[in-house]
C-alpha positions in Angstrom: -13.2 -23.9 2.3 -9.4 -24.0 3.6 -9.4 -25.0 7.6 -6.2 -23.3 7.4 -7.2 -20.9 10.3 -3.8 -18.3 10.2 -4.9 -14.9 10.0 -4.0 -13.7 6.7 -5.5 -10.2 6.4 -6.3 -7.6 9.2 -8.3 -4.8 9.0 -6.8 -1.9 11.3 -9.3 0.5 12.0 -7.8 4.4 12.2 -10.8 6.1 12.5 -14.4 5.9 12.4 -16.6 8.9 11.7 -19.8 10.4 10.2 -18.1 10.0 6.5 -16.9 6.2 6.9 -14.6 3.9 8.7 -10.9 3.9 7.2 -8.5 1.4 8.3 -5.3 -0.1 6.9 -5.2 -3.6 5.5 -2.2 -5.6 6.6 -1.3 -8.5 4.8 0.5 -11.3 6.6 1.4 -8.4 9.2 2.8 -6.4 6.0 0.9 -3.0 5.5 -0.2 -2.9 1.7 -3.5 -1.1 1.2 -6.4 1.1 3.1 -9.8 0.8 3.2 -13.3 2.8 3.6 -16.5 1.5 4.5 -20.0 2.9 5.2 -21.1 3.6 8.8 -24.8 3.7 9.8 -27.1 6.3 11.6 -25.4 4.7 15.0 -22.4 5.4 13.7 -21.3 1.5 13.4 -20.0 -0.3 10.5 -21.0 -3.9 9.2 -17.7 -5.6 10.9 -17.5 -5.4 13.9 -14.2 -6.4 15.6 -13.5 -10.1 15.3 -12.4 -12.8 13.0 -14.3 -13.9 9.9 -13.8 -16.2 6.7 -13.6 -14.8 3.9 -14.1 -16.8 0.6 -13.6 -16.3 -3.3 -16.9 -15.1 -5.0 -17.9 -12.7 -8.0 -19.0 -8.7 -7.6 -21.9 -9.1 -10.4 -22.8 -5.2 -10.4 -18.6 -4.9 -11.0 -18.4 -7.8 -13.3 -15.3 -9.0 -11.3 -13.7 -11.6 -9.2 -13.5 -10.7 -5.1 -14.4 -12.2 -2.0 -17.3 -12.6 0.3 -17.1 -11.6 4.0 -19.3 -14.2 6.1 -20.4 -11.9 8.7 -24.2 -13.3 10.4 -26.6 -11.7 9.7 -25.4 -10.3 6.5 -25.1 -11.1 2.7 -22.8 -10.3 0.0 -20.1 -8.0 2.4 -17.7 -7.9 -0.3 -14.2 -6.5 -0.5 -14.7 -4.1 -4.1 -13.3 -0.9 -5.8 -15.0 2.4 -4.7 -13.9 5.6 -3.1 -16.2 7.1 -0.6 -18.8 5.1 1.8 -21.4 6.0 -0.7 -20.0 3.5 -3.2 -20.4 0.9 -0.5 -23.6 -0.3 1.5 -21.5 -2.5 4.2 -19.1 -3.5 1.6 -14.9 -3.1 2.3 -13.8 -0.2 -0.6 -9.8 -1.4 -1.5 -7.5 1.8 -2.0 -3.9 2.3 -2.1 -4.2 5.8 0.3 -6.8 7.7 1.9 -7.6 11.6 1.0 -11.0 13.3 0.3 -13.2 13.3 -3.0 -16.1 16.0 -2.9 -15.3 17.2 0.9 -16.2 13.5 2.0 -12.9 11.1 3.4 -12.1 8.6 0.8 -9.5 6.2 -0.5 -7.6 7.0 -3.5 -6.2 4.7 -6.2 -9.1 2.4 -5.7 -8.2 0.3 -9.2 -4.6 -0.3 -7.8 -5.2 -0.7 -4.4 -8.1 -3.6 -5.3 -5.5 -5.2 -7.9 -3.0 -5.7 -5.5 -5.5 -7.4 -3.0 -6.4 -9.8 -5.5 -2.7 -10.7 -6.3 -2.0 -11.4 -2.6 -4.7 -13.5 -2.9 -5.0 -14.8 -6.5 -3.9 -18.6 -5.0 -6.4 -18.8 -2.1 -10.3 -20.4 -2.4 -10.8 -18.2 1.1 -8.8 -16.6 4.1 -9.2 -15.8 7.7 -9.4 -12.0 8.6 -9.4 -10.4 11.2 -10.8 -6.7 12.1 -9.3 -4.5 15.3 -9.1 -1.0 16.6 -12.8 -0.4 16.2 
């Protein structure tokens, strides 16, 4: 792993309700993407605010390459293409905007939004992120 410890990627939360938690990712400070992700009974998600490492792995149920959150007490947080937080279990859905898909919030352009993540990235083993606003 990189002991580079810059923060790369932040996750900007903008709201958390019954439907999900939908922030905007922020590359190097630079806005670029959005992002939903499932929020329990208690009306949490998985990240809580904080910094984490994030390193290069493999979505097997996608078939693609992505990267693994290391949050403790968790396994396999990955950042993956989905739209609403049922495509997700604790997992960070990558979409170019937000909107709604069968009444539910959502992100939108999921493919794109996911592709452009893994450019940013496509030269990095892992990254520091860090999550805010929540």
């Amino acid at each position: 792993m990189t002991t580079d410890s810059t923060i790369r990627l932040e996750i900007r939360t903008e709201r958390v309700a019954e439907d999900g938690c939908f922030s905007t990712l922020l590359w190097d400070g630079m806005p670029f993407a959005v992002s939903a992700e499932h929020t329990f009974e208690d009306g949490r998600p998985v990240l809580g605010a904080g910094e984490y490492w994030c390193t290069r792995d493999y979505y097997n149920k996608g078939g693609y390459e992505t990267f693994e959150i290391q949050v403790k007490g968790h396994d396999r947080v990955l950042f993956h293409i989905g739209n609403t937080e049922m495509d997700s279990r604790g997992c960070v859905l990558v979409g170019k905007s937000f909107g709604v898909l069968r009444g539910k919030g959502a992100v939108l352009d999921s493919k794109g939004g996911f592709a452009e993540f893994m450019a940013l990235t496509s030269a990095l083993p892992a990254f520091k992120m860090r999550v805010t606003n929540r």
